[in-house]
One Martini backbone bead per residue (centre of mass of N, CA, C, O) as a GRO file, in nm:
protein
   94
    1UNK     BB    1 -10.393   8.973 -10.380
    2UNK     BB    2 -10.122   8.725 -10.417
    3UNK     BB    3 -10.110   8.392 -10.609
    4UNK     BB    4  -9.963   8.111 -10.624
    5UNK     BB    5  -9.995   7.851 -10.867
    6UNK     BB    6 -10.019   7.551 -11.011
    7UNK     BB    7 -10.183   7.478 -11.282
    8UNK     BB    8 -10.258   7.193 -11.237
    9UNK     BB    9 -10.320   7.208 -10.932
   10UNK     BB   10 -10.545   7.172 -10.648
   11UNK     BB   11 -10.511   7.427 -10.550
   12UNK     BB   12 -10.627   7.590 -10.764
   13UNK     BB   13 -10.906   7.498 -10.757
   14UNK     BB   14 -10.970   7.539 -10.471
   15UNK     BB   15 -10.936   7.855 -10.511
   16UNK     BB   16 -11.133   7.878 -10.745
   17UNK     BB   17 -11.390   7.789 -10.598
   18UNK     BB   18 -11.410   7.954 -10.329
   19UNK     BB   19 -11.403   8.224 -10.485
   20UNK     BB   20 -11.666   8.180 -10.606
   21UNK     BB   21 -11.854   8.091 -10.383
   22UNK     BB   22 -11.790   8.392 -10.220
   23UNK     BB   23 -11.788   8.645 -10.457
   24UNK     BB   24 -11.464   8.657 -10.581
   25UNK     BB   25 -11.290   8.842 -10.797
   26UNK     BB   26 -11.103   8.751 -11.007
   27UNK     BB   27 -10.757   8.703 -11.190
   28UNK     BB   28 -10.544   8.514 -11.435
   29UNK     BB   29 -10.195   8.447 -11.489
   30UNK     BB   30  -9.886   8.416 -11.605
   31UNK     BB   31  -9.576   8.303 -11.383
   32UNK     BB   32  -9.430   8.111 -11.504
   33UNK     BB   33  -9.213   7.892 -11.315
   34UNK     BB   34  -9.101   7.641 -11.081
   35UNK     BB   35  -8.840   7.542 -10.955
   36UNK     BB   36  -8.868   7.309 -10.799
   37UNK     BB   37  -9.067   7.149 -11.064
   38UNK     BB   38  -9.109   7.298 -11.344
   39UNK     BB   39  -9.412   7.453 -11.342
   40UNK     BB   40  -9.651   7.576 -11.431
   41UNK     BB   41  -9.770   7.927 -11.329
   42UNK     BB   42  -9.984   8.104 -11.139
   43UNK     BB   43 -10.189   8.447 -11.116
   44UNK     BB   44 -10.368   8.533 -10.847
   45UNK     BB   45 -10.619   8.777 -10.820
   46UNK     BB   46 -10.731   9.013 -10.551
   47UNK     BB   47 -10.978   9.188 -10.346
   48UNK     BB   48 -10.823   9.138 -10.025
   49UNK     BB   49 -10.797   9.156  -9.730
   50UNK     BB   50 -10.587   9.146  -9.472
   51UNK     BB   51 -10.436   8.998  -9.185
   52UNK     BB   52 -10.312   9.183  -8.878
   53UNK     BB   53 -10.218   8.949  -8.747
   54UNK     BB   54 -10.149   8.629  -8.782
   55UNK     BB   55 -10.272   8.372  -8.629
   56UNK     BB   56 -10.097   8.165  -8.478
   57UNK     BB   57 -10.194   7.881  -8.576
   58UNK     BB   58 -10.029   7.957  -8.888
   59UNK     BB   59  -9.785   8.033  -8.735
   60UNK     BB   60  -9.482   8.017  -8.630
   61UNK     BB   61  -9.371   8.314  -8.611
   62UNK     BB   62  -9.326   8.594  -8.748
   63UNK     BB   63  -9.367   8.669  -9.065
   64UNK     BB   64  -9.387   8.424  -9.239
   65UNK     BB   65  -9.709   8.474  -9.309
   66UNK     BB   66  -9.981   8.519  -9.519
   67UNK     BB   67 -10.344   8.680  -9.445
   68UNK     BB   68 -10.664   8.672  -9.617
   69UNK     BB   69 -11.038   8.751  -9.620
   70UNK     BB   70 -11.281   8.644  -9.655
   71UNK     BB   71 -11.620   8.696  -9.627
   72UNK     BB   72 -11.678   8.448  -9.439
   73UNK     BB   73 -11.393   8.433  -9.247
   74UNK     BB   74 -11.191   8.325  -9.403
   75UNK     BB   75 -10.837   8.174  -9.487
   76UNK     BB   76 -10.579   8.288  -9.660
   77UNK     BB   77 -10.270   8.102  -9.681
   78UNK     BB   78  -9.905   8.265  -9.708
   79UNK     BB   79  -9.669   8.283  -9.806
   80UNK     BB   80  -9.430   8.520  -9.906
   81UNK     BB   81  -9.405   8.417 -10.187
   82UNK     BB   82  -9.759   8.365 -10.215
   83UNK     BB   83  -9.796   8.012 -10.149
   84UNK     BB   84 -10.009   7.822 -10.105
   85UNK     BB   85 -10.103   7.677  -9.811
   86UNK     BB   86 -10.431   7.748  -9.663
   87UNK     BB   87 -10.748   7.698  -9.602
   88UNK     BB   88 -10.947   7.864  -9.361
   89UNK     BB   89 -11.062   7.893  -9.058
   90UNK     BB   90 -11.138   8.135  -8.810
   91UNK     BB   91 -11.040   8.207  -8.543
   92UNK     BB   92 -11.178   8.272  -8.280
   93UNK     BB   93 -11.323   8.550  -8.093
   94UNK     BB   94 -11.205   8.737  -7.803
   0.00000   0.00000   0.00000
């Protein structure tokens, strides 16, 4: 998994306690800035599974999002440029 969070940014805290928290290993380096802010970016890498088809919950359409799957069952949804979307809760299975 790779993900975009702007430096200062509160995406990044959130990203970064949740993976502390569930006792994922993750790297960051700088990724240049935020074409549309202005902002340093960081690039957060982590070795988690992806998870296919993103359950619609997530997705407008198919393809819009990618969901990668943390150890307890949470999902980080990204758009496709790597862009923190949101730390979610996975649906329940059917």
């Amino acid at each position: 998994m790779v993900i975009y969070v702007t430096q200062a940014g509160s995406e990044r805290k959130e990203l970064e306690e949740v993976l502390v928290k569930e006792g994922v290993t993750y790297q960051q380096c700088p990724a240049g800035q935020d074409r549309e802010l202005g902002s340093p970016l960081l690039e957060i890498q982590a070795n988690l599974p992806e998870v296919f088809p993103v359950p619609s919950l997530y997705a407008q359409s198919e393809g819009d999002v990618r969901a990668w799957r943390l150890p307890s069952g949470r999902l980080i949804i990204t758009d496709l440029q790597g862009n923190l979307e949101q730390i979610a809760t996975s649906p329940p299975s059917r």
